[in-house]
C-alpha positions in Angstrom: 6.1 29.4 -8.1 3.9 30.4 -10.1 2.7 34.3 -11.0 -0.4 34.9 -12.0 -2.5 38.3 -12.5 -5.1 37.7 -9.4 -1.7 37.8 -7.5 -0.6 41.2 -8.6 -4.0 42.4 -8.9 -4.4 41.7 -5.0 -0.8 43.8 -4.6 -2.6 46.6 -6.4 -5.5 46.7 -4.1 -3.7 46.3 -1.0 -1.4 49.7 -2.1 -4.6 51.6 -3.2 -5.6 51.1 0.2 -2.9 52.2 1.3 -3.2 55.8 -0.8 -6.7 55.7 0.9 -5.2 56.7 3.6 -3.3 59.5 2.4 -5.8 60.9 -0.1 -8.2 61.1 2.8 -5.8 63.7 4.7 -5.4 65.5 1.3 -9.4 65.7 1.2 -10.2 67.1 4.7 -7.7 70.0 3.8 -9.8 70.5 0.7 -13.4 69.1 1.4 -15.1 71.5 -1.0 -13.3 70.5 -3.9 -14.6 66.7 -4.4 -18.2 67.2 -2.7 -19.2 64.0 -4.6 -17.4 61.7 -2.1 -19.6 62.5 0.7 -23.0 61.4 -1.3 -23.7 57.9 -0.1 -23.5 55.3 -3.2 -21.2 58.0 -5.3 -19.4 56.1 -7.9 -16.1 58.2 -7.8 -14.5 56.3 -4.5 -14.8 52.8 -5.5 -13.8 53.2 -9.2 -10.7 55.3 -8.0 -9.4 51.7 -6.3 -6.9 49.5 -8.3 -7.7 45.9 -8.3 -11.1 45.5 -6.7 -12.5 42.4 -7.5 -16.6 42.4 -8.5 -17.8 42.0 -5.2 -15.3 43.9 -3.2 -16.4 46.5 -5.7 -20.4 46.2 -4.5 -19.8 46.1 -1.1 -17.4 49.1 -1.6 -20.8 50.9 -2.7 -22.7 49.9 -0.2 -20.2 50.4 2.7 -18.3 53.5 1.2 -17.9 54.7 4.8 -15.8 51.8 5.5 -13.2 52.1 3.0 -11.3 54.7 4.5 -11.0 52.6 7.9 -9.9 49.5 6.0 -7.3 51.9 4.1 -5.9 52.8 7.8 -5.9 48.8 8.9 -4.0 48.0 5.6 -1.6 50.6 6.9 -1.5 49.3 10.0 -0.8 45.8 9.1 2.3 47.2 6.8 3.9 49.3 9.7 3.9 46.3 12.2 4.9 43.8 9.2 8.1 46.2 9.0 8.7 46.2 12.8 8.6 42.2 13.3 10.8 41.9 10.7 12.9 44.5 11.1 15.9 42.2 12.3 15.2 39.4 9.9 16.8 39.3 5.8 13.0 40.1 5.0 12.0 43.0 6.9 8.9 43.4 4.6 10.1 45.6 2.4 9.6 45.7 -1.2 12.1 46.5 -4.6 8.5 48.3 -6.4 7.9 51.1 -4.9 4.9 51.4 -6.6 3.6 48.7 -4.2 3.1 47.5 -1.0 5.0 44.1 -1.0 6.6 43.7 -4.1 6.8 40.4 -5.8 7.1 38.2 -3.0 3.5 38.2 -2.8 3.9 36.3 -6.1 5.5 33.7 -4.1 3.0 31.1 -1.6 5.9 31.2 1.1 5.5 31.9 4.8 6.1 35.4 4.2 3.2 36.2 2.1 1.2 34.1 4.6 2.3 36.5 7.3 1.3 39.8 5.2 -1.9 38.1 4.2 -3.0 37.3 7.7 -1.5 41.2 9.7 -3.0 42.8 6.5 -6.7 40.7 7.7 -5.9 41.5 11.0 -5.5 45.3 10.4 -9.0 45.6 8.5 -10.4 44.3 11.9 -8.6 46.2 14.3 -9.4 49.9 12.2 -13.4 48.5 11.6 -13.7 47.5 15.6 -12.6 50.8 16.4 -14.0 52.6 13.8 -17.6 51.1 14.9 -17.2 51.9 18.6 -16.0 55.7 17.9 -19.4 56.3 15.7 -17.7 56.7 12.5 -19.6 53.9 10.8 -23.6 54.1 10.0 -24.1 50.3 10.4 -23.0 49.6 13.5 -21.8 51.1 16.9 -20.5 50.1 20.4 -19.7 46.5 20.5 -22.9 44.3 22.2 -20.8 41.4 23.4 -22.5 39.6 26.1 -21.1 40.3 29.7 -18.5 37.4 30.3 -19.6 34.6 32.9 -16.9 34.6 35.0 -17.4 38.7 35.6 -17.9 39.3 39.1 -21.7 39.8 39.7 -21.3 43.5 41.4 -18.9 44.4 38.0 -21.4 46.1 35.5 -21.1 45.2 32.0 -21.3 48.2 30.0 -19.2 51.5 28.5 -18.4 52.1 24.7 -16.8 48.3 23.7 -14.7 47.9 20.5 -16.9 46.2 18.2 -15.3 43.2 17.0 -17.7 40.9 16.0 -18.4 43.1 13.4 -15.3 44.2 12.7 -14.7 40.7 11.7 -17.6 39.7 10.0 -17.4 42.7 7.3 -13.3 42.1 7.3 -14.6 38.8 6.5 -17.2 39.4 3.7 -14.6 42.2 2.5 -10.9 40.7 2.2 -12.0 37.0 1.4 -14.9 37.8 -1.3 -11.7 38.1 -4.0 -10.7 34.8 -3.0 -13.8 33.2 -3.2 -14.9 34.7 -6.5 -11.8 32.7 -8.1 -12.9 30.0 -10.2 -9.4 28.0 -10.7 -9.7 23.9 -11.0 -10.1 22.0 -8.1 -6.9 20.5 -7.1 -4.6 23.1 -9.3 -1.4 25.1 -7.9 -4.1 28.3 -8.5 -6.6 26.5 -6.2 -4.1 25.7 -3.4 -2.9 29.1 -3.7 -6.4 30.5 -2.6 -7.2 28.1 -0.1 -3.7 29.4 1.4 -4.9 32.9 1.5 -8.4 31.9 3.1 -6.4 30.3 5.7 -4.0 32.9 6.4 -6.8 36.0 6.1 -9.1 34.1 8.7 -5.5 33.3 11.1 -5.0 37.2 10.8 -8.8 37.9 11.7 -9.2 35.4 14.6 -5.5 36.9 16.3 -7.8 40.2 16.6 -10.7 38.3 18.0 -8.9 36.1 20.5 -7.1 38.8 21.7 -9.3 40.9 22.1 -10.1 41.4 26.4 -12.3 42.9 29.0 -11.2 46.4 30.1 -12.3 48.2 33.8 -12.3 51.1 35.2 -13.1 51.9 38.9 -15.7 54.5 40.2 -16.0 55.8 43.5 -15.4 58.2 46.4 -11.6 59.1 46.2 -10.5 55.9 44.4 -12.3 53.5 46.6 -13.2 51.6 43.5 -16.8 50.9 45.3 -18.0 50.2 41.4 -16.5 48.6 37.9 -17.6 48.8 35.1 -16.2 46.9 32.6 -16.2 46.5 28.1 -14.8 44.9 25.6 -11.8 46.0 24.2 -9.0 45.0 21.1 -5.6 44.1 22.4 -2.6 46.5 21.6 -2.0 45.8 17.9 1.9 45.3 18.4 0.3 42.0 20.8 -1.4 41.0 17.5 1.6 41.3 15.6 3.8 39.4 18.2 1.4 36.7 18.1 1.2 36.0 14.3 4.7 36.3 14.2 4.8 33.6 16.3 2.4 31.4 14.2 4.9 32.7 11.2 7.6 30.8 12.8 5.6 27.6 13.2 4.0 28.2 9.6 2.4 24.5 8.4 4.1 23.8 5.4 1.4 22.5 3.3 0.6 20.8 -0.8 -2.6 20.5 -2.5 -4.4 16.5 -1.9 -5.9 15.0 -4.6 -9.3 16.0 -2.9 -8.4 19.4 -3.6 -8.0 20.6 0.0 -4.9 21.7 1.3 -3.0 19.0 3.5 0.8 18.7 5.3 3.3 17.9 3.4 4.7 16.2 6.6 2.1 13.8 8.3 4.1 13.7 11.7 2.9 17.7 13.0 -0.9 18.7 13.8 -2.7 20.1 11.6 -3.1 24.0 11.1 -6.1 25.1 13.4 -8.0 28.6 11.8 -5.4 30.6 13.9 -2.8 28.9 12.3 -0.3 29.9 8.8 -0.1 28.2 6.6 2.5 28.0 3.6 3.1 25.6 -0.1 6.4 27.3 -1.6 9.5 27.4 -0.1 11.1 31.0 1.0 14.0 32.5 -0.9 16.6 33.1 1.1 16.7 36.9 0.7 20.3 37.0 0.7 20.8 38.4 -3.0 18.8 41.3 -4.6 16.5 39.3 -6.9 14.0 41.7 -8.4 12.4 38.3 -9.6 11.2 37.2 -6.3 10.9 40.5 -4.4 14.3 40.5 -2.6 16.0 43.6 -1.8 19.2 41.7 -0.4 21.3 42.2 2.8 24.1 44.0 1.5 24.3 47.3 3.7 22.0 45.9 6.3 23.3 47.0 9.9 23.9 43.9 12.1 24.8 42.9 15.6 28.0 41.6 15.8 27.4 39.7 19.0 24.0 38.5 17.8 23.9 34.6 17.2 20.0 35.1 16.3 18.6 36.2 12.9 19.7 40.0 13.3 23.6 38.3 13.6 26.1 39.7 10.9 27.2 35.5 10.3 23.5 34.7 9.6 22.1 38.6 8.4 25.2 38.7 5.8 24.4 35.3 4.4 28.5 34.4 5.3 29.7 37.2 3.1 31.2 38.8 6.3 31.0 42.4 7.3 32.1 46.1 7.3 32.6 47.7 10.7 32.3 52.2 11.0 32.2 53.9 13.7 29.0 57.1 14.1 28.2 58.8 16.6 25.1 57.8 18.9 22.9 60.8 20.6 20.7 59.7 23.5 18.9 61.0 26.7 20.8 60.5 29.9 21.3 61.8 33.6 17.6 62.3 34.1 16.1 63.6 36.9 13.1 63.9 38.5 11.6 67.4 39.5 8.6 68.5 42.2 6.1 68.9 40.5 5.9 67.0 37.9 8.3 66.5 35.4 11.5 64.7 34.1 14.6 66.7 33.0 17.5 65.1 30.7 20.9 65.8 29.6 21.9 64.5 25.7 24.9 62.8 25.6 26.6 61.4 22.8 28.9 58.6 22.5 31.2 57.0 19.8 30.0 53.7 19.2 31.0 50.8 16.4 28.2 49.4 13.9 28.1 47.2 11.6 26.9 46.4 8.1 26.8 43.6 5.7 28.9 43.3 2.7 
């Protein structure tokens, strides 16, 4: 493992991001105070974020308009990190709260290559949308050409989600940093970037192959007589389900003396572009280790019945268990009332839980 300041430079930005999001909301309660940020290549936006690398920092003056969107996408990416691994030891969580991740972004393990890739894959989803809502000057409904096997009387129009834009600038954007590094060819440094360029084009490409063809009918009373039909992004939790999926078949992967990356075990395919890819091993996460970013188990709830991940044998690392009972509050005995709604008792049951020594 090896820590070096690109890595927790590239923390920094991801959080600042983050506080895009939230200084954004602070600003349209108070528009009046900072009317600098709305005067298009204004210097006070892009020197405000931590950890911008030289070109990030240009484009950030030529796209200002962007910045907030690829705030909300890094936010995105965070929240459905924290829900895909909500039952695991790592459920993306972080002992800095200063930051995003923590130091297990110090760390080339398959659980940095899982934030690297939902992170890429949130700056797509929020620029797509962002694009076909108007909210971007340089570009606007998506212009996808109509899909062959769309039946001919189907018309191919409507408001799309852009996405081929979305992930060309997510593109120029979250991989300039990478590509700016200058690190010997063949070195730990090197393999670490090639790692990142992998797993930020995996993210990008789960938004773009996901990505599907919407209709909606028109017509006397329903008849459906026309469709027309667009582009539109998948659900983002269907993102995150899918790279969670190419998290658990992660390549495990070593630097060749070419200075490419290459498996460390011949006998598996290679990664494809939509594939993670990993070179150092994961801690275990059982322990608090501020070292690598762990926050531990201890006090984790778990299911006692569980033989999977969220388990209390495998959540509390064999250090066994403490059982309490609390009290659980939950809709029930609902019925159904002309016209039109749904009426619900709240009951409240005594139920056991669990949590790890």
């Amino acid at each position: 493992m090896v820590e070096t300041a690109d890595n927790l430079e590239e923390e920094m930005f991801l959080w600042g991001l983050f506080s895009l999001v939230l200084w954004r909301r602070s600003l349209a309660m108070n528009p009046i105070q900072r009317p600098e940020m709305y005067i298009i290549g204004a210097q006070p936006l892009c020197s405000q974020l931590t950890g911008l690398s030289q070109g990030q920092r240009k484009l950030c003056q030529l796209y200002q308009d962007h910045m907030v969107y690829i705030g909300e996408g890094a936010k995105t990416g965070i929240k459905e990190c924290q829900y895909q691994f909500r039952q695991r030891r790592w459920n993306c969580s972080t002992v800095d709260n200063t930051s995003v991740f923590g130091r297990v972004m110090q760390i080339g393990s398959r659980e940095t290559a899982f934030t690297y890739a939902i992170s890429a894959a949130g700056v797509v989803n929020a620029i797509s949308r962002a694009c076909r809502e108007g909210e971007l000057s340089t570009c606007g409904c998506s212009r996808a050409a109509r899909p062959r096997d769309l039946p001919r009387d189907w018309l191919w129009g409507g408001c799309g989600d852009n996405v081929n834009y979305g992930y060309r600038f997510a593109r120029e954007f979250v991989d300039a940093r990478e590509r700016e590094k200058n690190y010997p060819r063949g070195s730990t440094e090197h393999a670490r970037t090639l790692m990142n360029l992998q797993n930020n084009e995996a993210g990008r490409m789960a938004v773009y192959n996901l990505a599907n063809v919407a209709c909606k009918c028109h017509g006397v009373s329903g008849s459906c007589s026309l469709k027309t039909c667009w582009l539109q992004l998948a659900d983002f939790r269907r993102v995150g389900e899918f790279l969670k999926e190419k998290y658990d078949s992660a390549a495990a992967m070593r630097i060749g003396r070419r200075g490419k990356l290459e498996l460390v075990n011949n006998r598996f395919n290679p990664p494809t572009a939509e594939d993670l890819a990993y070179i150092d091993p994961s801690p275990d996460y059982c322990l608090r280790n501020e070292s690598t970013g762990s926050l531990g188990t201890q006090g984790r709830l778990c299911n006692k019945t569980s033989e999977g991940m969220d388990g209390c044998e495998l959540m509390c690392c064999g250090r066994g268990y403490d059982q309490f009972k609390t009290y659980k509050h939950e809709r029930c005995h609902c019925k159904f009332h002309w016209c039109c709604y749904v009426k619900c008792k709240r009951c409240t049951s005594l139920v056991d839980q669990f949590v790890c020594k």
